[in-house]
Residue, then its C-alpha position, 0 to 999 in steps of 0.5 A: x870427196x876427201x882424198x887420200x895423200x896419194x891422189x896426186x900421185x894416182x892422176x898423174x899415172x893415169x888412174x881411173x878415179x871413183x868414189x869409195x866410201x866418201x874418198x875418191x880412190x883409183x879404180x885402175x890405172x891400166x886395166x882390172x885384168x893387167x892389174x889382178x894378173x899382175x898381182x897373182x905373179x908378181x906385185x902389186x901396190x894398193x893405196x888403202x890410206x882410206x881406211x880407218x885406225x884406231x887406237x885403244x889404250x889403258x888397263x881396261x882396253x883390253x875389257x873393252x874390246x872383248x865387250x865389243x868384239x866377238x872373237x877372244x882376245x884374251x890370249x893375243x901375243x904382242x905383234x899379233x894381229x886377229x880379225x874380229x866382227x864388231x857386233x849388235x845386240x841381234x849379233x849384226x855385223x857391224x863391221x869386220x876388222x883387224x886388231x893389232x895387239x900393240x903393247x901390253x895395254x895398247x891395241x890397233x883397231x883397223x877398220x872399213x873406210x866408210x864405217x869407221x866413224x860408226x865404230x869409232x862412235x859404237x866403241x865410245x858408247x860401249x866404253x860409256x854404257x860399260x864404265x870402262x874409264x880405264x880404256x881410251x880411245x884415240x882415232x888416229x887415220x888422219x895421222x896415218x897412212x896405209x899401203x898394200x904391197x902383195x904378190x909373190x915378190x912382194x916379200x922380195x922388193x919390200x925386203x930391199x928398203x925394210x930394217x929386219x928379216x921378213x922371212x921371219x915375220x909370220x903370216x898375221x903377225x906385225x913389227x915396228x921397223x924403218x921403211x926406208x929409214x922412216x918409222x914404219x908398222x909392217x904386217x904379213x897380212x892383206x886381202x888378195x889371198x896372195x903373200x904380202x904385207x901391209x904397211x903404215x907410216x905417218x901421213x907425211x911420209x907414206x908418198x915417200x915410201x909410195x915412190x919408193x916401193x914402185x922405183x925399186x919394184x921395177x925391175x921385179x915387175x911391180x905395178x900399181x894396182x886399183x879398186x878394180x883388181x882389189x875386188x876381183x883379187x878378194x872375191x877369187x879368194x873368197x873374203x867378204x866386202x862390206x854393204x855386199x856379204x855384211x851388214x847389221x842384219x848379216x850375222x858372223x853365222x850367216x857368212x864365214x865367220x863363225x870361227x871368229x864368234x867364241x861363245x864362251x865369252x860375255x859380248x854385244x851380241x852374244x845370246x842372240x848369236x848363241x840362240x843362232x847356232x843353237x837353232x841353226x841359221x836360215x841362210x848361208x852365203x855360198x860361192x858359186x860358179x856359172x855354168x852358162x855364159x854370163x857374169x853374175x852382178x851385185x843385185x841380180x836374182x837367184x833361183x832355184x827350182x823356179x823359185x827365187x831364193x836370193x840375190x848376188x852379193x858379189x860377180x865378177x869374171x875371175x881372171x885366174x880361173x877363167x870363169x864367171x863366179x861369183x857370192x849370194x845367201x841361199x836358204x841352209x838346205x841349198x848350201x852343198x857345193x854341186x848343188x844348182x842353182x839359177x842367175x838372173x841376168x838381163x832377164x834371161x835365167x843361167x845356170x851356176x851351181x854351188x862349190x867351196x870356197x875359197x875360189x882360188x887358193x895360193x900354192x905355198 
């Protein structure tokens, strides 16, 4: 398993450590719950150096992107940031990542950790097949390295060891800065549905900032956080992960992303999606909520009327509100929130029925 700079640093506080898209990553240092509830008052800091980072430059970057890209880039502002789907000709996801638009003919593609390459080799070919010489790509993650701090003082502590006013950086937007006086990349963003802010130096100077953040976070209660409490943090808020809500056979349509697929531009995909929404999806990923005792797990069989219909994407107990919630694909006609449904757990049948998403919603 390769390991991230940060893997000593996780031992030695005692971390649970697991394999994550080939890294070896904590999955919590105390507990999920202490470490989710900690995050949703507080802060939390997450080790995400195993993420992906690419960058595409030249006057034809932005041509590239947009060829593999569902979402228009055209108009992104210097400093923004737009998540987008990289997509296959049936319009598969391929992946879903953020794009930092970096400069006038410069941009950061961050994606998933265990599909980085792939992306990283799709782009290429795309480049290739499309003539686009005026565009280079560069993989950049061995050189880079990303940590989360999120919560509601996250903004509060980051603040006291970052040049520049963050109250000013608004949500999905990034700016170069000194991060306790080294060069830094630091972004409103993140992926617990808390304020927050991702942020990525060089690899031989993330540990520094790592020790930093939690020596001056201290008093504000900041704590580490894991794999865990990133999952339940994500799914509460209702976004998707990887090999769970996505996959090449998953399109934009199918899951909550089809405010990301525009149309009304040429992409890898875009008539198989355009015959999509013009004849309607099949399927939808819905959230739901168990009305019985239980948790609903990865895998575990969905019903309906007797039949069954689905299966569970994602489950967890949610430790913000209380209940067992969870994600699964149910045909179209079963997609309304209230409507009933039934979870297979241990091979007894529970009750859950369908509700809105997001779970849990921040108050601003």
């Amino acid at each position: 398993m390769k390991r991230t700079p940060l893997y000593d640093r996780h031992v030695a506080l005692g971390a649970t450590m697991t394999e994550f898209g080939g890294w070896a990553m904590p999955v919590q240092y105390s507990s999920v719950i202490d470490e989710h509830k900690n995050t949703r008052t507080l802060a939390g800091l997450f080790d995400v150096c195993h993420m992906g980072e690419l960058i595409v430059r030249g006057p034809q970057a932005l041509d590239l992107l947009q060829w593999v890209m569902s979402r228009d880039l055209a108009n992104q502002k210097i400093d923004e940031m737009k998540l987008s789907a990289i997509t296959n000709e049936k319009g598969g996801i391929i992946d879903d990542v953020t794009v930092y638009k970096r400069g006038n003919d410069q941009y950061m593609v961050v994606t998933n950790a265990a599909t980085k390459d792939g992306d990283l080799q799709w782009i290429l070919k795309a480049r290739q097949q499309k003539g686009f010489s005026g565009a280079e790509v560069e993989d950049v993650s061995d050189e880079m390295g990303k940590i989360d701090i999120q919560g509601p003082v996250a903004q509060t502590i980051l603040s006291e060891i970052v040049e520049g006013e963050l109250s000013a950086l608004p949500f999905y937007h990034a700016m170069d800065t000194r991060v306790a006086g080294m060069p830094a990349l630091v972004s409103r963003s993140g992926y617990t549905g808390e304020d927050g802010f991702e942020v990525y130096a060089t690899i031989s100077r993330i540990v520094e900032i790592w020790d930093l953040l939690l020596r001056v976070g201290d008093p504000h209660g900041i704590k580490p956080a894991g794999l865990g409490a990133r999952d339940t943090l994500r799914l509460e808020a209702g976004m998707m992960l990887f090999g769970h809500e996505m996959c090449q056979t998953v399109t934009p349509y199918e899951v909550v992303y089809g405010w990301i697929t525009d149309l009304d531009k040429d992409f890898i995909g875009r008539d198989a999606l355009k015959k999509q929404k013009e004849d309607g999806v099949r399927r939808k990923l819905v959230g739901f909520e168990l009305i019985d005792r239980g948790i609903a797990r990865h895998g575990y069989p969905v019903f309906a009327g007797g039949e069954k219909i689905g299966e569970v994407t994602s489950g967890t107990f949610s430790p913000t509100l209380g209940k067992a919630i969870g994600l699964a694909f149910v045909p179209v006609r079963l997609k309304e929130p209230g409507t009933e449904l039934e979870v297979e757990i241990r091979s007894q049948r529970v009750k859950a029925r369908v509700v809105s998403l997001p779970f849990y919603k921040r108050k601003k």
